[in-house]
C-alpha positions in Angstrom: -38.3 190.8 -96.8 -37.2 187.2 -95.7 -33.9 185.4 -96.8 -33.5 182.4 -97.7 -30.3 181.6 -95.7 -31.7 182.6 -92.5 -34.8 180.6 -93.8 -33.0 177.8 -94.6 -30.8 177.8 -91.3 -33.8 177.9 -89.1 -35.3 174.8 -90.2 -32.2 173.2 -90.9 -33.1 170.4 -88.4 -36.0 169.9 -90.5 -34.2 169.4 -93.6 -31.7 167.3 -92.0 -34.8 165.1 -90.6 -35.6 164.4 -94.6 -32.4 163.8 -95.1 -31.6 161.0 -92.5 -34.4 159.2 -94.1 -32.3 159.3 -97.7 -31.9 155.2 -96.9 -35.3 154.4 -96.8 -36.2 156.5 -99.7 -37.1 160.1 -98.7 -36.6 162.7 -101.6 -35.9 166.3 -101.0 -37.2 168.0 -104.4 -37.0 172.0 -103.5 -36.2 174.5 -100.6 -36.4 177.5 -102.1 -38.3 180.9 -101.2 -41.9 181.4 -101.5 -42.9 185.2 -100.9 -41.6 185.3 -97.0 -41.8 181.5 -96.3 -39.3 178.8 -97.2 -41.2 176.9 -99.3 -40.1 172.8 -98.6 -41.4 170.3 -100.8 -40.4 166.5 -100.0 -41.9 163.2 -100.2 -40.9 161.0 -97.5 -41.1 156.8 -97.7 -43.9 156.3 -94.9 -46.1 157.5 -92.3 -43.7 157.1 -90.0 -41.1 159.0 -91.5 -43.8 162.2 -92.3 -44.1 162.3 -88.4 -40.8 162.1 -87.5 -40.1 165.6 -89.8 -43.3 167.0 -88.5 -42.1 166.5 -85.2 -38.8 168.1 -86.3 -41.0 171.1 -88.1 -42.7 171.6 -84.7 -39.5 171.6 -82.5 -38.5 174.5 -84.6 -41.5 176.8 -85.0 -44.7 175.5 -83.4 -46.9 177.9 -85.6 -44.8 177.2 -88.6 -45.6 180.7 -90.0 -42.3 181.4 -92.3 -42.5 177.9 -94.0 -44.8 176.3 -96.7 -44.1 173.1 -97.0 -45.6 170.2 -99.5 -44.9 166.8 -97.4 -46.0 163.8 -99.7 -46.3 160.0 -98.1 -45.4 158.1 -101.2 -45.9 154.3 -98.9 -48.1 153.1 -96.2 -48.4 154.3 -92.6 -45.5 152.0 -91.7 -41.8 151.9 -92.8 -40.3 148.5 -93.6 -36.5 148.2 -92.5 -33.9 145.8 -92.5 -31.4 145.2 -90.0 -28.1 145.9 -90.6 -25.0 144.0 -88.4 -24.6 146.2 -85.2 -28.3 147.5 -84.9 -29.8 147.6 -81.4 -33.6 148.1 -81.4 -33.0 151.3 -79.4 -30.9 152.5 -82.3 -33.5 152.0 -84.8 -36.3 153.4 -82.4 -34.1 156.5 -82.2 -33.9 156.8 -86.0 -37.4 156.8 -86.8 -39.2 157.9 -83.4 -36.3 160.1 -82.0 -36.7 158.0 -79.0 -34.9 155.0 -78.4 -36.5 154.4 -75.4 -39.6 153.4 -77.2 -38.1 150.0 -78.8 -41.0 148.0 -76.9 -43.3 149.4 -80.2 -41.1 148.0 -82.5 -40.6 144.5 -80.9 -44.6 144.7 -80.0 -45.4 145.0 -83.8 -43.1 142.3 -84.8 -43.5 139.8 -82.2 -39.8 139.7 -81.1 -39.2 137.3 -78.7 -36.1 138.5 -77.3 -34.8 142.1 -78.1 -31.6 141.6 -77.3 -31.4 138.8 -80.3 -31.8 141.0 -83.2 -30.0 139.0 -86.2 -28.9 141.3 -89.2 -30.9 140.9 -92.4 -34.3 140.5 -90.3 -37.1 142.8 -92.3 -38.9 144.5 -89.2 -42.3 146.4 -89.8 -41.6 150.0 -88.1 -45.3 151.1 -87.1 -45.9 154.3 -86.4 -46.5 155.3 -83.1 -49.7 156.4 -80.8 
């Protein structure tokens, strides 16, 4: 018989990923315990965002065999986000890609001249990546 604490434990990361994306609009709306799966139903703000928890969901369990999950895009494919005072396009590449390293995507798809001029209050198109 599964439990939903040890459930719920062992995809933590996973519902932490939904939760990160709180800012931009992500909505956890039940974790709870279908049969012997932990059934997770969220809807997350983009494209972008649905990968970034898939990613998480495959980190944890490749075959995904205990969880049932309902993931709902309720946007486009990419995530609009604006720059707060302090944010580095690594930082924000981390956020939604887990990698900061992969910045160049971001300033790619908005035509940033120069990445290390990143004025607060810019609206920047977060694509998702290939």
């Amino acid at each position: 018989m599964a439990d939903l604490a040890t459930l719920q434990q062992k995809y933590e990361p996973v519902l932490k990923a939904i939760d990160r994306f709180t800012p931009e609009g992500a909505q956890l709306q039940d974790v709870s315990l279908a049969g012997d799966k932990l059934h997770v139903k969220a809807t997350l703000p983009s494209q972008v965002t649905l990968n970034f928890v898939w990613d998480q969901i495959k980190k944890v369990d490749a075959q995904y065999a205990d969880l049932q999950h309902e993931l709902i895009n309720s946007g486009g494919q990419d995530q609009p986000y604006t720059t707060k005072p302090g944010d580095m396009l690594s930082k924000i590449a981390q956020h939604f890609y887990g990698d900061g390293n992969l910045y160049g995507i971001i300033v790619k798809a908005n035509n940033i001249a120069d990445p290390d001029k990143l004025a607060a209050g810019t609206t920047l198109n977060i694509p998702v990546r290939s």
